[in-house]
C-alpha positions in Angstrom: 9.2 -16.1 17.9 6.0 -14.5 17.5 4.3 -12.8 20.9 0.9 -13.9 20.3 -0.9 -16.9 18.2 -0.6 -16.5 14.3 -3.6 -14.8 12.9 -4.5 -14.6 9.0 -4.9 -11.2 7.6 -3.6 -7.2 8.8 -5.6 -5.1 11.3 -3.8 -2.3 12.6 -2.7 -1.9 15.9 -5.6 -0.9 18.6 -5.1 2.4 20.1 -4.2 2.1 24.1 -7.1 4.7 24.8 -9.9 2.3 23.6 -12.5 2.8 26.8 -15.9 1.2 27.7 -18.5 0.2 24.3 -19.2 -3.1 26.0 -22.9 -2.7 25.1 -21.9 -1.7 21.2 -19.2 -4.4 20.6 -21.4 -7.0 21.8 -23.9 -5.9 19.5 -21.8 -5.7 16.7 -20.0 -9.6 17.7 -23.9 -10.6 17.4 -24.7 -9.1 13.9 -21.4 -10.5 12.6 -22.9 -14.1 13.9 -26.0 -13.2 11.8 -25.4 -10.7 8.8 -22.8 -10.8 6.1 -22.7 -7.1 6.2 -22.4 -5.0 9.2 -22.4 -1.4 9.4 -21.2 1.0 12.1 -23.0 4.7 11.8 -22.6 7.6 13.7 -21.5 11.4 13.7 -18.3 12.1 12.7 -15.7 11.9 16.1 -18.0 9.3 17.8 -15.4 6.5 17.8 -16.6 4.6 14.6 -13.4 3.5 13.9 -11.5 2.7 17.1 -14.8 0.0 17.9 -14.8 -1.6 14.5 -10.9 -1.8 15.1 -11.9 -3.7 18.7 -14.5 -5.7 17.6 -12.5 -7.1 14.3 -9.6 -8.3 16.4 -12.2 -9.8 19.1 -13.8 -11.7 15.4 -10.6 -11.6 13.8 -10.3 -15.4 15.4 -13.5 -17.0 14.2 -12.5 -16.3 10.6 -9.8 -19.1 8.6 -8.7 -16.7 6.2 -8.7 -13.8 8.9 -9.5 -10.1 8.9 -8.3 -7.4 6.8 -8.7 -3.5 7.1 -9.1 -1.2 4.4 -8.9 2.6 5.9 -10.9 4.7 2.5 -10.4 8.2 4.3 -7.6 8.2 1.9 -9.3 8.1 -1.5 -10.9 11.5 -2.8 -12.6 9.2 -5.6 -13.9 5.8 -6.6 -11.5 5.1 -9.2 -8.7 3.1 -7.2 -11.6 1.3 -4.6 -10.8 -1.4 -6.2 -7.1 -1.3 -6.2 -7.3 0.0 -2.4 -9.1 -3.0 -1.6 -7.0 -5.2 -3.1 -4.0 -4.3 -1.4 -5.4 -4.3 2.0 -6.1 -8.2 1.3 -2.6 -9.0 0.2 -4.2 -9.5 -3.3 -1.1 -8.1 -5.4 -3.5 -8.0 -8.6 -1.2 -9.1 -11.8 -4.5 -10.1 -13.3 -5.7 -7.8 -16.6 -10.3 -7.8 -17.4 -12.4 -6.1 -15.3 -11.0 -4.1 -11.9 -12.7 -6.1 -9.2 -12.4 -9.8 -11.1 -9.2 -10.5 -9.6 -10.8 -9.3 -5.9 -13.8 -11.7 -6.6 -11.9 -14.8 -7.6 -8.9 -14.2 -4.3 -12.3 -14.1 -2.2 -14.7 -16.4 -4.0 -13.2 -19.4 -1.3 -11.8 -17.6 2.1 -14.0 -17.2 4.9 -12.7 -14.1 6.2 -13.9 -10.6 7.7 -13.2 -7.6 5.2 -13.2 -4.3 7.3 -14.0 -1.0 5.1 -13.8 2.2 7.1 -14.7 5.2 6.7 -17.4 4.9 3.6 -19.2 7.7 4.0 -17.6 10.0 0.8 -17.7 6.9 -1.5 -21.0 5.2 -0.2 -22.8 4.7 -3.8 -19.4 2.8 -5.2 -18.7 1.2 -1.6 -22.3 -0.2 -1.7 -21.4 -1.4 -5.7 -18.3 -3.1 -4.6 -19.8 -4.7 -1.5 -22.6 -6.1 -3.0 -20.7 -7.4 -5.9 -18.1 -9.0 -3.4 -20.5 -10.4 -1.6 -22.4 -12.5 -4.3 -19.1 -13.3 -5.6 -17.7 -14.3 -1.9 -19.9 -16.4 0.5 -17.6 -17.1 3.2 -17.3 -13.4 2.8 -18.5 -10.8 5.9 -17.9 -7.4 5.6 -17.3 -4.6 8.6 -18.5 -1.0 7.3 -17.5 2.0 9.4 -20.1 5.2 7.7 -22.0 8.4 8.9 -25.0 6.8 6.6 -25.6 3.4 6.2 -24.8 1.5 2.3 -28.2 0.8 1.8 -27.1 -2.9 0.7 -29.5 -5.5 0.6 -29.3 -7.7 4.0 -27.3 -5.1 5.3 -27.3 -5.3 9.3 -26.5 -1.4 11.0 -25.5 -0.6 14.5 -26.2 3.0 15.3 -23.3 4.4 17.8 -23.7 7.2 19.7 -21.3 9.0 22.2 -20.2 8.2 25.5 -23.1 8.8 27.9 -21.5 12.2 29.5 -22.0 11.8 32.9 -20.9 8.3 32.8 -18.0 6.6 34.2 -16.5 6.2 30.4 -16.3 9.7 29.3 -14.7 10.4 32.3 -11.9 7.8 32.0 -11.0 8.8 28.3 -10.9 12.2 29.7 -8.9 11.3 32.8 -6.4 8.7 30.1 -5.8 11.5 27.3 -5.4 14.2 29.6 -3.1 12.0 31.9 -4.7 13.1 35.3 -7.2 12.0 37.7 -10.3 13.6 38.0 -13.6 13.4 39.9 -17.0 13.1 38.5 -17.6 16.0 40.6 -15.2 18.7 40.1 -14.7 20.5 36.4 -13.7 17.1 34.3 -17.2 16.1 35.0 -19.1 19.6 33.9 -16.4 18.9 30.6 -17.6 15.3 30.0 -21.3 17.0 30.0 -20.4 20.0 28.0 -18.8 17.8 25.1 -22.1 15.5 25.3 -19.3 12.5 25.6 -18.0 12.8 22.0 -14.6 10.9 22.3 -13.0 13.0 19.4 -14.1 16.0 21.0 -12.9 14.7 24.9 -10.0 14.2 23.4 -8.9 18.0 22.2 -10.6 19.5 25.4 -7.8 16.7 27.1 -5.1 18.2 25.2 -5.8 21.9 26.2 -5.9 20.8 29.9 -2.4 19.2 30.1 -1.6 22.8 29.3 -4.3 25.1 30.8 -6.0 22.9 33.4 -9.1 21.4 33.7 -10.5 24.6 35.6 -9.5 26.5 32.8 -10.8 24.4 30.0 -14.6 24.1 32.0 -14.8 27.8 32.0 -14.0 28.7 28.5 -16.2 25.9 27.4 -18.9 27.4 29.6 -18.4 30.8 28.2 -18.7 29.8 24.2 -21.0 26.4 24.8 -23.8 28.4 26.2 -23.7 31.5 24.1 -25.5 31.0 20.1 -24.4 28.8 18.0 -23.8 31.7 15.8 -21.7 33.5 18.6 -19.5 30.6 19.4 -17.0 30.8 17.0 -16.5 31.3 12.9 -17.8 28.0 12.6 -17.9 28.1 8.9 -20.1 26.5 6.6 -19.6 22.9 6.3 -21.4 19.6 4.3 -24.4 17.6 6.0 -21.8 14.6 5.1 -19.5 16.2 7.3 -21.2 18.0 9.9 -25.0 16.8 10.3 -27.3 19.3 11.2 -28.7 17.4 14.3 -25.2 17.4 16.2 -22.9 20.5 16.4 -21.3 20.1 19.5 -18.0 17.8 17.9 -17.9 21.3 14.9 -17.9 23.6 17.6 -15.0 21.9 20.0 -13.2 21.2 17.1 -13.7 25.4 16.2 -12.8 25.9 19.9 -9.2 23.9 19.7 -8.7 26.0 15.8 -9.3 29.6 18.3 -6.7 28.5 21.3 -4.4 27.8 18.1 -1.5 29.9 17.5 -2.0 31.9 14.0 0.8 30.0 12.7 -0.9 26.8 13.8 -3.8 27.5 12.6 -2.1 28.4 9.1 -0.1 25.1 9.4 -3.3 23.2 10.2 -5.2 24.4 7.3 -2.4 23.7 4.5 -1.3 20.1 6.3 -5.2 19.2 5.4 -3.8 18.9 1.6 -2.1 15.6 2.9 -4.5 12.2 2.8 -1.8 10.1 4.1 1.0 10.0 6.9 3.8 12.6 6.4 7.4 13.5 7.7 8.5 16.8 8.6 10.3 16.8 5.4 7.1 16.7 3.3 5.0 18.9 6.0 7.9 21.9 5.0 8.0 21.7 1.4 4.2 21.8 0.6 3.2 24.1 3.7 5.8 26.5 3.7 5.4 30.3 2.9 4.6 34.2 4.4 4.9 33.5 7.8 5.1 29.7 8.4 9.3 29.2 6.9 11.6 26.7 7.9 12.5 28.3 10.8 9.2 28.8 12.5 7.4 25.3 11.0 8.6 22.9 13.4 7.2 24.7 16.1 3.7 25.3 15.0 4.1 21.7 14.4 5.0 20.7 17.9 2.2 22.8 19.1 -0.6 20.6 17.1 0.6 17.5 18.7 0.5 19.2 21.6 -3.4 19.9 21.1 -4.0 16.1 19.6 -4.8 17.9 16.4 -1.9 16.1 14.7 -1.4 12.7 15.5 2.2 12.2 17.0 5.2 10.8 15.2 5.3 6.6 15.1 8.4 5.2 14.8 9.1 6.1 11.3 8.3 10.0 12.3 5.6 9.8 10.1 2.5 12.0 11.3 -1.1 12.0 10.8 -4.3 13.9 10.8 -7.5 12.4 11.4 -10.3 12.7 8.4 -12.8 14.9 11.0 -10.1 17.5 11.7 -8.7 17.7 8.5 -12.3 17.9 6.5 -11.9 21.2 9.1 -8.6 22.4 8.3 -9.9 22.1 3.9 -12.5 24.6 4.6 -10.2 27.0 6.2 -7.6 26.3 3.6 -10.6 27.2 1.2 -11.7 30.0 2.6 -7.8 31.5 2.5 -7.7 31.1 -1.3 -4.8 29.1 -1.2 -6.6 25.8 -2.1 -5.4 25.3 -5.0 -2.0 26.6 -4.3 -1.2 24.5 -1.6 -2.3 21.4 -3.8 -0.3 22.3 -7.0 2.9 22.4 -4.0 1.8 19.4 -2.7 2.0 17.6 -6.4 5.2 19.1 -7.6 6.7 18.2 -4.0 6.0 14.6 -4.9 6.6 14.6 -8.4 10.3 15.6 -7.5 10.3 12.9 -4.7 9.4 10.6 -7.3 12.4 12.0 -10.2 14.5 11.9 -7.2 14.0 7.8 -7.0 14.5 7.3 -10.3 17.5 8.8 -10.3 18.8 6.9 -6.4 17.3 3.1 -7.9 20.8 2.7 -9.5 22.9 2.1 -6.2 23.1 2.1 -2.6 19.6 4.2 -2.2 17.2 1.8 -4.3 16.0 0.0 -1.0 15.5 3.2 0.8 13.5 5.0 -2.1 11.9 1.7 -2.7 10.6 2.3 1.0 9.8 6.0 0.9 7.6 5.4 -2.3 5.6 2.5 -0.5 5.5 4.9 2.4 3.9 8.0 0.5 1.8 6.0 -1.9 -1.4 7.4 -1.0 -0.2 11.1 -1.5 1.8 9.8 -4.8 -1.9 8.6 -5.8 -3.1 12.1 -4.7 -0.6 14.0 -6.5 -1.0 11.8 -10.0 -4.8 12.9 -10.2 -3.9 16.4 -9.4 -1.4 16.6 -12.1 -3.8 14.7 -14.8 -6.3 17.9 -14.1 -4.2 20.5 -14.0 -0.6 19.0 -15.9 -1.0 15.8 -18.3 3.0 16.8 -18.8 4.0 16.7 -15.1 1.7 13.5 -14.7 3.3 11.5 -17.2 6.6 12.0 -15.4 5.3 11.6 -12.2 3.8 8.1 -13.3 7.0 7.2 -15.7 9.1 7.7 -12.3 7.4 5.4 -10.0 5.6 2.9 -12.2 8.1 0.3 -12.0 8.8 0.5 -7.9 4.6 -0.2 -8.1 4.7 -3.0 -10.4 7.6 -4.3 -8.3 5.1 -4.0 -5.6 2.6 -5.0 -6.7 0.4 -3.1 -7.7 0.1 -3.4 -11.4 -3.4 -1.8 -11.5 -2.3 1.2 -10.7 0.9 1.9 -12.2 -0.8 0.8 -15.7 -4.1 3.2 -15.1 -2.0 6.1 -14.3 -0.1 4.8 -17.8 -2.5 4.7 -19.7 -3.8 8.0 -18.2 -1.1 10.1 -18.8 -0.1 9.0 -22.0 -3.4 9.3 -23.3 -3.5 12.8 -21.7 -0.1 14.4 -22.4 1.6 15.4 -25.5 4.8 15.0 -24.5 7.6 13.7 -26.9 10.5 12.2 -26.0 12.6 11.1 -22.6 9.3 11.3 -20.6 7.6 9.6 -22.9 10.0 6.6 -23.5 10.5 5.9 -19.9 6.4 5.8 -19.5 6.0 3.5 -22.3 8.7 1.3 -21.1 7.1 0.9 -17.5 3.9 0.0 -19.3 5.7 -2.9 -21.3 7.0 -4.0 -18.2 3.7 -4.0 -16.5 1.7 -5.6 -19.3 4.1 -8.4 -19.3 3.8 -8.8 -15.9 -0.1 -9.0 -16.4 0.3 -11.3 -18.9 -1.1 -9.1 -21.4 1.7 -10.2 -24.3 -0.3 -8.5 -27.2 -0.3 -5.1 -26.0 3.0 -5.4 -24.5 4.7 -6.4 -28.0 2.6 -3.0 -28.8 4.1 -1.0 -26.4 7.5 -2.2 -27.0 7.4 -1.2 -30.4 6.1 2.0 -29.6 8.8 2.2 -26.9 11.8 1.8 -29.3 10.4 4.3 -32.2 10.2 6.8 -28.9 13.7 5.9 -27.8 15.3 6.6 -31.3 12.8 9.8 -31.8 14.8 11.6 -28.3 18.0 9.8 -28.5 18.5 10.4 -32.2 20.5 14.0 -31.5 21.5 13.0 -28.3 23.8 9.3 -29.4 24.0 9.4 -33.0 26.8 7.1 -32.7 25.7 4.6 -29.7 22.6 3.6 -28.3 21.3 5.9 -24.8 19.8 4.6 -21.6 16.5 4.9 -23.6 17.1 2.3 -26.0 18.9 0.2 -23.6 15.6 -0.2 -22.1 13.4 -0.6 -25.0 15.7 -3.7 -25.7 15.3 -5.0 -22.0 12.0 -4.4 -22.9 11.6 -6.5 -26.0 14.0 -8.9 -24.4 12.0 -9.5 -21.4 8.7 -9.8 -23.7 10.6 -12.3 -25.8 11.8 -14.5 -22.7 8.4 -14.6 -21.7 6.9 -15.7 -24.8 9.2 -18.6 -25.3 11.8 -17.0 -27.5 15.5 -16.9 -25.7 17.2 -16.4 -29.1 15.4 -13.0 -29.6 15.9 -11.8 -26.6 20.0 -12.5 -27.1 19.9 -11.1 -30.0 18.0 -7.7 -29.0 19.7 -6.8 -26.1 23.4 -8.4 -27.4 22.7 -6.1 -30.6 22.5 -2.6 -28.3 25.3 -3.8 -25.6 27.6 -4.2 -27.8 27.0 -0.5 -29.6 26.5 1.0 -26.3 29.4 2.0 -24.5 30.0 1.6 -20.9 29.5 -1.6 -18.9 26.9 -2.7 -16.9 27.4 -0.5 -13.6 26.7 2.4 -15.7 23.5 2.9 -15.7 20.1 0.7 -14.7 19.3 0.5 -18.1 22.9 -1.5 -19.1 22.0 -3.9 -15.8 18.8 -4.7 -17.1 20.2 -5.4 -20.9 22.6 -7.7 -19.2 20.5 -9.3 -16.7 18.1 -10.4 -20.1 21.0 -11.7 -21.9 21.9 -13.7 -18.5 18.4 -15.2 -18.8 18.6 -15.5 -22.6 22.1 -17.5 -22.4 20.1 -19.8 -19.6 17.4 -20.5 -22.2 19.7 -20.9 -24.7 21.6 -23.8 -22.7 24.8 -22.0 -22.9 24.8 -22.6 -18.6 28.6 -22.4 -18.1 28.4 -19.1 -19.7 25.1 -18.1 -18.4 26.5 -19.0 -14.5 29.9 -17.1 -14.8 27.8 -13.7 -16.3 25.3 -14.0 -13.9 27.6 -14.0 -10.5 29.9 -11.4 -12.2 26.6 -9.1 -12.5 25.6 -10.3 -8.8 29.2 -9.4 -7.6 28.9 -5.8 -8.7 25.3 -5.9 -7.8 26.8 -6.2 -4.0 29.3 -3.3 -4.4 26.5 -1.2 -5.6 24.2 -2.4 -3.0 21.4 -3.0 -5.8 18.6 -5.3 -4.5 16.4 -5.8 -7.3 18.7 -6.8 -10.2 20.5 -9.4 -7.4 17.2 -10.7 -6.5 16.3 -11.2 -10.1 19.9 -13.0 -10.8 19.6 -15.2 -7.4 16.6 -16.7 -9.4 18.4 -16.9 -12.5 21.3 -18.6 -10.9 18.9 -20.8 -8.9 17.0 -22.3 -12.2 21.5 -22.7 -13.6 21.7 -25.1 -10.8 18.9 -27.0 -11.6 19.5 -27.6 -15.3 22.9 -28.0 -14.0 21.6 -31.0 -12.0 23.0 -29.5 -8.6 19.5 -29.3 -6.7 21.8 -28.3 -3.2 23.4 -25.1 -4.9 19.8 -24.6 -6.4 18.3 -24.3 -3.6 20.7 -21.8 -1.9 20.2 -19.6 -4.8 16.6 -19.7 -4.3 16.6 -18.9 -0.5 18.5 -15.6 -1.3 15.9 -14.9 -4.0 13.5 -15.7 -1.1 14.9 -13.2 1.4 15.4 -10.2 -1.3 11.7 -10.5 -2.9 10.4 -10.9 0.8 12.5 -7.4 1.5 11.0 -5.7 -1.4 7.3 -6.7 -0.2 6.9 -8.6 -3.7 4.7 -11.4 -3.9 5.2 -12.2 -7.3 9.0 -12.7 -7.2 8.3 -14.4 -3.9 5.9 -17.0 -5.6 8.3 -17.3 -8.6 11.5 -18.6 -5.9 8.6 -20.3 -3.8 8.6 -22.1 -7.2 12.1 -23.0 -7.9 12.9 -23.8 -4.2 10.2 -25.8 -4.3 11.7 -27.7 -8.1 15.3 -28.1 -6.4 13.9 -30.1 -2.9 11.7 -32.4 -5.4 15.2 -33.1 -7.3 17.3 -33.6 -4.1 14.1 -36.6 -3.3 12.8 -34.2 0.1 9.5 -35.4 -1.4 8.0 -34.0 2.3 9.6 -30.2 1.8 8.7 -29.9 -1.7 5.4 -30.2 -0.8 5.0 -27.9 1.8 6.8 -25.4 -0.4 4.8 -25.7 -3.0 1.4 -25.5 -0.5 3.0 -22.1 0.0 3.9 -21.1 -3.4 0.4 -21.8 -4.5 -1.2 -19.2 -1.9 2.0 -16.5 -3.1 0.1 -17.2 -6.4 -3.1 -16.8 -5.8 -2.2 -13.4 -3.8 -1.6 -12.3 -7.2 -4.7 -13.7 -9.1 -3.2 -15.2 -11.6 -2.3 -19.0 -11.8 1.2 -20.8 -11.3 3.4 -19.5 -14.4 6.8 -18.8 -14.9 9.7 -18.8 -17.4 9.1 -22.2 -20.0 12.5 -23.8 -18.8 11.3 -24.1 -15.1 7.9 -25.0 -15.7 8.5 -28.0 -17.2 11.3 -28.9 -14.4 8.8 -28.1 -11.9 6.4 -30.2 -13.2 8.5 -33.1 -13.8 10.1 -33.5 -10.5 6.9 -32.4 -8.4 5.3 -35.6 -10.7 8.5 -37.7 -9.0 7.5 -36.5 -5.6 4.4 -37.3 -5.5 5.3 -40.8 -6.8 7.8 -41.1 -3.5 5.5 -39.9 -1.1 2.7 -41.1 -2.2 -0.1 -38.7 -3.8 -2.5 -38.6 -0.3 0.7 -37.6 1.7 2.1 -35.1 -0.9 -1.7 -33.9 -0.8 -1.9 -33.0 2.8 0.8 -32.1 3.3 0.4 -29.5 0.0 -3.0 -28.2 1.2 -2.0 -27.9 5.0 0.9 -25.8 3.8 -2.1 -23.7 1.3 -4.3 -23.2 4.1 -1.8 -21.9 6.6 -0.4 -18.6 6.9 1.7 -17.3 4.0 4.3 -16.0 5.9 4.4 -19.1 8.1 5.2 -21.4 5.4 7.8 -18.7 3.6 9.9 -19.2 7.2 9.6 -22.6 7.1 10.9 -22.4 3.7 13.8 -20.1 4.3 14.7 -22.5 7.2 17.4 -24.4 8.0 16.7 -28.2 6.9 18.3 -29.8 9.4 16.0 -27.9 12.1 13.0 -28.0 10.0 
């Protein structure tokens, strides 16, 4: 049951500290009444964020198609905006053409409230995008969190600037971070004034008075406040983007919490700055470690920069952030050590072997957990990738050929097929590397659509294959050219062509040795001949292969391949003219693709869930099903398609439907199902019939 009422769209939680801004989110509700584009400005620190966070959950209401957060802290460049974008709205782009197309068409009809924070480092393309989402969108109203404003045409800003010091709300985010009670009078107060109310700033002077004191926190700032700016501390030489001239205070509290630092904090600060996203203290040792800072003596320096509020603490995960202010700091004194690019090239192989380490667990009992820890460290995945296309087309191309498919299976096709095409247009690598890379670009282009570059790429997939396998398996075909056939099979099934897919994939099965728990290559030859006997009409044979491979699918505790072969089994049923047992294979399709976060598979068995109700005459269910499906679909830009078989089922027993129900009940009862919340209509779908 859920806690509050269902709301359209993803805003983070609000952080418990949120105090006062009654003046600013007012103003800000009253531009979103008014202006399609809002934009929140004001010094780094200031609490940008945290009140467009507020004031989109107060809005979030007013908008149909809700509101959706986009945090942009994590990009170093404009070339996945797009793709960032996309995600945030639940767009899982499967759509090929120009990057934003797809974003246009998901938003051409919604009415919703897109949130973009933190703009400032990608304003020129931010302003692009915005402007070009706006024409495209006109139920559209965008929330901009920058330290300048876009410079978009009707573009509405809202200057915000700190707390006023000797106010009453300075003093309470004070008296809540530090977790005491304090007087406007005594020493919190002289602190509030000191800090000129900067929330970012209140916030470390907090931290250092649950350990020192407030006493002892009012007289050290008196001591370095009032001295020259030049005196105060090595304040290094930072960016009028990050640190504008007019306001130092927030540069030098932040330079006062780097001082109090232990030197092995202060080390530990500067190399965790290499991280854009959240991290584990798994990932924080491997990159940061070396001199002084080992595995012994890192989880303490750790400890203390929670302590200080200069590292976020764990969430439930353990994961751990920094926020963009204090780690813009931490990059300049990682600069000024040297160890810049040191730190980074750690960084990338660290995650290039967490990827090879994936690849190697999706076979088994860790797919779902990898599947998991790539979703959860895609940003510094992303990161890593455009290191290694600078400095290592080599290491890129295996990066990318590890994780391609867990991103396609995610989702996000855009991605996975620029870094592709990247890396194979970069590196000179022959071989495994390169076979594996071409083969997760197959299976993306298919999954676009794109059939004439796939058939492209599967040929160049196979001659790669035989060129490393050739020394390797003279006498039987490797993993390699096990999936180049799945490749071509899965292109053939696609296109139409079940006999060619038999034949490609029954051709190197029955040359390989080994059976199909081998190796994830031999389970996806044998889960295309599966599919291959289905469009063949061979069912008998088709069903007893297909829950023989779901069987051992269970034992290895392999998600994906079951999911795929629930569908299989469910479209069986069907032909079988069983609608009952199709529908129960559909539901577990359902609750796999809705564990592995993709929407695709999810609008596929939206699909044939919907086909088997329409056959068993629950005229009323089918529709609502299908309602849903249709908004699964449109979350991946591309319109309702399929394999041919069920296709032409679903459109001959949806026709039937409509016929029994009558086409204006089957019509609102479609639309209200569209209109509602996705995940509202996928429970109702995995439900229980009788208590429907």
């Amino acid at each position: 049951m859920r806690e509050t009422a269902p709301v359209r769209g993803h805003l983070p939680d609000e952080n418990p500290g949120f105090v006062g801004r009654r003046t600013e989110l007012e103003r800000i509700s009253a531009a979103l009444a008014e202006h399609r584009l809002v934009t929140v400005t004001g010094v780094g620190g200031v609490g940008k964020t945290r009140l467009a966070l507020r004031a989109a959950h107060r809005a979030a209401g007013l908008y149909p198609d809700g509101a959706w957060w986009t945090d942009l802290a994590q990009l170093d460049g404009d070339r996945l905006l797009v793709a960032l974008v996309a995600d945030s709205v639940d767009l899982s782009d499967h759509t090929p053409g120009m990057a934003a197309t797809g974003l246009c068409h998901r938003l051409a009809d919604d009415r919703l409230l897109l949130v973009l924070d933190s703009c400032e480092h990608l304003a020129e393309p931010c302003a692009r995008l915005v402007a070009e989402l706006l024409a495209a969108a006109p139920g559209l109203t965008v929330l901009t969190t920058s330290r300048r404003p876009l410079g978009v045409e009707g573009e509405q800003v809202v200057a915000l600037d700190p707390l006023p010091p000797a106010g009453v709300d300075a003093l309470e985010l004070l008296r809540g971070a530090a977790g005491e009670e304090f007087t406007a009078a005594g020493p919190a107060g002289e602190i509030c004034v000191r800090l000129e109310g900067i929330p970012l700033a209140l916030e470390l002077a907090a931290a250092q008075i649950r350990i020192q004191g407030a006493e002892a926190i009012r007289d050290q700032l008196g001591t370095r406040f009032d001295a020259p700016p030049s005196a105060r501390f090595d304040l290094l030489a930072h960016t009028e983007r990050v640190w504008p001239s007019r306001h130092q205070t927030l540069r030098a509290a932040i330079g006062w919490s780097h001082e109090l630092s232990a030197p092995l904090e202060r080390l530990l600060w500067a190399r965790l700055s290499v991280f854009r996203g959240p991290f584990d203290l798994a990932s924080a040792t491997a990159v940061c470690i070396g001199g002084p800072l080992n595995r012994a003596t890192l989880p303490g320096a750790l400890d203390g920069l929670v302590r200080a509020s200069v590292v976020r603490p764990p969430d439930a995960a353990g994961r751990l952030r920094m926020l963009d202010t204090i780690r813009a700091y931490g990059a300049t004194w990682l600069d000024r050590t040297g160890e810049t690019a040191a730190v980074a090239d750690r960084h990338a192989a660290h995650f290039r072997g967490l990827a090879r380490r994936g690849e190697a667990d999706w076979h088994g009992a860790r797919q779902l957990r990898w599947y998991r820890t790539v979703d959860a460290h895609h940003t510094d995945l992303r990161l890593a990738l455009d290191r290694l296309l600078r400095t290592d087309p080599d290491a890129a191309l295996d990066l990318i050929g590890s994780v391609a498919f867990a991103w396609s299976c995610r989702g996000r096709l855009r991605e996975a097929r620029d870094g592709l095409e990247q890396a194979l247009l970069l590196s000179g690598e022959r071989g495994r590397t390169r076979a594996r890379a071409l083969w997760a670009l197959g299976v993306t282009l298919v999954l676009q659509g794109e059939f004439g570059p796939a058939q492209d790429v599967s040929e160049q997939c196979a001659r790669e294959a035989r060129f490393a396998e050739h020394t390797v398996h003279r006498d039987r075909p490797g993993d390699l050219t096990l999936d180049a056939a799945a490749l071509a099979g899965l292109l053939a099934l696609t296109t139409g062509r079940p006999m060619a897919a038999h034949v490609v994939v029954g051709h190197v099965l029955d040359a390989a040795r080994g059976g199909p728990a081998d190796s994830a290559a031999r389970l996806r030859c044998h889960l295309v001949r599966v599919f291959a006997l289905t469009g063949l009409g061979r069912l008998g044979e088709a069903r007893e292969r297909a829950l023989a491979l779901r069987d051992l699918c269970e034992e290895l505790d392999e998600h994906w391949t079951r999911t795929a072969l629930e569908y299989q089994l469910s479209l069986t049923g069907l032909l079988e003219g069983d609608p009952a047992r199709a529908a129960g294979h559909a539901r577990a399709m359902l609750e796999g693709t809705r564990g592995l976060g993709a929407s695709l598979g999810v609008a596929l068995g939206l699909d044939v869930l919907a086909t088997a109700l329409a056959a068993a005459g629950d005229g009323e269910r089918a529709a609502d099903v299908s309602g849903t499906g249709e908004a699964y679909w449109r979350s991946t830009g591309q319109a309702r398609r399929g394999l041919p078989g069920l296709r032409a089922l679903h459109e001959k027993y949806t026709d039937t439907a409509r016929a029994t129900l009558g086409e204006p009940a089957y019509e609102e009862i479609f639309v209200r199902a569209l209109t509602g919340l996705p995940q509202d209509g996928l429970e109702r779908a995995l439900g229980d019939p009788r208590h429907a």
